[in-house]
Steps between C-alpha positions, in 0.01 A plus 500: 500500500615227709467249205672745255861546719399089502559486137801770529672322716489178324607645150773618690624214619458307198710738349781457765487149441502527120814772565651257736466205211660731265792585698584122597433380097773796409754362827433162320589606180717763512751370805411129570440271198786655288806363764277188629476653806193261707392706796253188577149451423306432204700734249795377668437112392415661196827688432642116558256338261570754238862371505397149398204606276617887339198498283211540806563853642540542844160696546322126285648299805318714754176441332567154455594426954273796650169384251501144672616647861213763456255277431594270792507745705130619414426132596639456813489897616170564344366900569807530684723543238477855359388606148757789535779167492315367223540797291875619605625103445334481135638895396864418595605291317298663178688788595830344463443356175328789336828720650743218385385485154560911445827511657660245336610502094363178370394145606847361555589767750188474609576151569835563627448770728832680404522769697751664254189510228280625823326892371814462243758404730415846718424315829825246461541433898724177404783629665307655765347192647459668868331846310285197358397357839450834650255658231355214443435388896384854548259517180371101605434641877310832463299316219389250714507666803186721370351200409506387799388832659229433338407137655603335178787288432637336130417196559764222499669402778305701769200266366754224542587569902129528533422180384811354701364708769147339504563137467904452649405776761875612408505882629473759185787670472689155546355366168529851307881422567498165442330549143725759403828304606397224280476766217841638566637176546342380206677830329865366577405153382389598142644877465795500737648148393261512120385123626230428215523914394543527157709792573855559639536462886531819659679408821328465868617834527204583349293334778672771778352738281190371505480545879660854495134563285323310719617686809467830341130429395368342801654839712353741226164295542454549929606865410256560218205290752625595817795757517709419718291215703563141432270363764164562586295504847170365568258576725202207537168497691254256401257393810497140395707196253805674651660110576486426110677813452759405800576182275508659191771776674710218658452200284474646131681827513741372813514861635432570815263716669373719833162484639342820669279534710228760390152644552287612296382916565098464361453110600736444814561181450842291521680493174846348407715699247767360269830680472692349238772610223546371194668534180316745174489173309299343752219765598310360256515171590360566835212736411388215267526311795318742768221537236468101444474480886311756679391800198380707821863537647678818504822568388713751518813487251827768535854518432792324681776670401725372732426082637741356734523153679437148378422460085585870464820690518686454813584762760780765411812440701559736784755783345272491186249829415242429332410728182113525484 
């Protein structure tokens, strides 16, 4: 019995993920690549490259940056880094192509991405731009927020922050935004101003649009993972290695953190619990982390829907209510 709701309950997550590849590939296709909209990452850079070289679809240039970054990541993460990523970062951009080549007429408008030759010119969002970054940030965030749901990611530049993570000890969510601003900024350069595009510029406008889809898809994303929590509390016992763990909090993540003094009810001895908040992109970082340490510790992990003080929001003014 036990192994059989086992095997239920992974099918059904592989088919969330598989759902959730499905709906990013048709945000991709359907309300991104057609107005060179780069919402960052992988697909992003690929939207640019596609601009200099039409003939490699944007879906091809994803295979051709998460391969390599999958593969080093295997190296340097080893069991750590999930099959379920494996499989959602090589379906994507399959996905895309396989859904590019039916919507569009022929080769060349495959190849040019007209959006006015898009399903026959039935989805035409050219003079719609913010319609474009709406659907399409909405479509890109649910997609990948079940993904994610489902400890997976896509690949790209989540593998990328690890890796910057690791070795520059520069704090997660710091080099997710770093790698995606060099997308975007990378987007103005080639699509915005058409430096080395072999396509008409399309004005930095298009680079504010960008961020309206990035904004909209990182905000559907918390609420598809966490509702309406953006931050996440931890709870940490572990009886020993708790000064590696101290450095780690201080040093690597530079968030702070409470000790509390605790017993415990069957041994009653002395422990010290961790209170500390962090961020949903880096709960994962730490329980890698906690498990690398001490794999007896305990850990409780809950929602912080509302985190005030120092690296968090700060306190509401006096007059102001707050709407929870």
């Amino acid at each position: 019995m036990k192994d059989t709701l086992k095997s239920f309950e992974w099918w059904r997550e592989m088919t969330q993920i598989t759902i959730g590849c499905l709906l990013a590939a048709i945000g991709f296709v359907f309300f991104i690549n057609p107005y060179n909209i780069v919402p960052g990452g992988v697909y992003g850079l690929g939207i640019v490259l596609h601009n200099i070289f039409p003939t490699i679809q944007v879906g091809t240039f994803g295979y051709m940056f998460d391969v390599p970054l999958l593969l080093s990541a295997l190296i340097i993460f080893g069991k750590q880094f999930g099959g379920r990523t494996l499989y959602a970062a090589f379906i994507t951009p399959g996905l895309m192509n396989i859904i590019s080549w039916l919507s569009y007429p022929d080769t060349e408008a495959l190849q040019s991405l007209d959006p006015a030759l898009l399903l026959g010119g039935s989805l035409d969002l050219s003079n719609h731009l913010i319609l474009a970054c709406i659907f399409g940030g909405v479509t890109l965030g649910v997609g990948l927020g079940l993904v994610v749901r489902c400890n997976a990611t896509t690949g790209g530049t989540d593998i990328i922050a690890m890796i910057l993570n690791k070795y520059l000890n520069i704090p997660f969510s710091r080099a997710v935004l770093t790698a995606d601003s060099f997308v975007v900024l990378t987007g103005l350069v080639v699509i915005g101003f058409g430096i080395g595009s072999t396509q008409e510029a399309g004005g930095w406008l298009l680079s504010l649009y960008s961020l309206i889809c990035i904004f909209i898809s990182a905000r559907v994303i918390d609420h598809v993972i966490d509702g309406a929590s953006y931050n996440k509390l931890l709870f940490i016992i572990s009886d020993e290695h708790s000064e590696p763990l101290r450095e780690y909090i201080i040093n690597d993540m530079e968030r702070g953190a409470t000790y509390i003094k605790a017993s415990g009810m069957y041994s009653n001895n002395d422990k010290e619990m961790i209170f500390l908040v962090v961020s949903r992109r880096e709960v994962s970082q730490v329980q890698r982390k906690i498990r690398e340490i001490d794999p007896k510790a305990f850990l409780v992990l809950t929602d912080a829907y509302d985190t005030f003080g120092e690296g968090f929001k700060p306190f509401p003014e006096k007059e102001t209510v707050l709407n929870n």
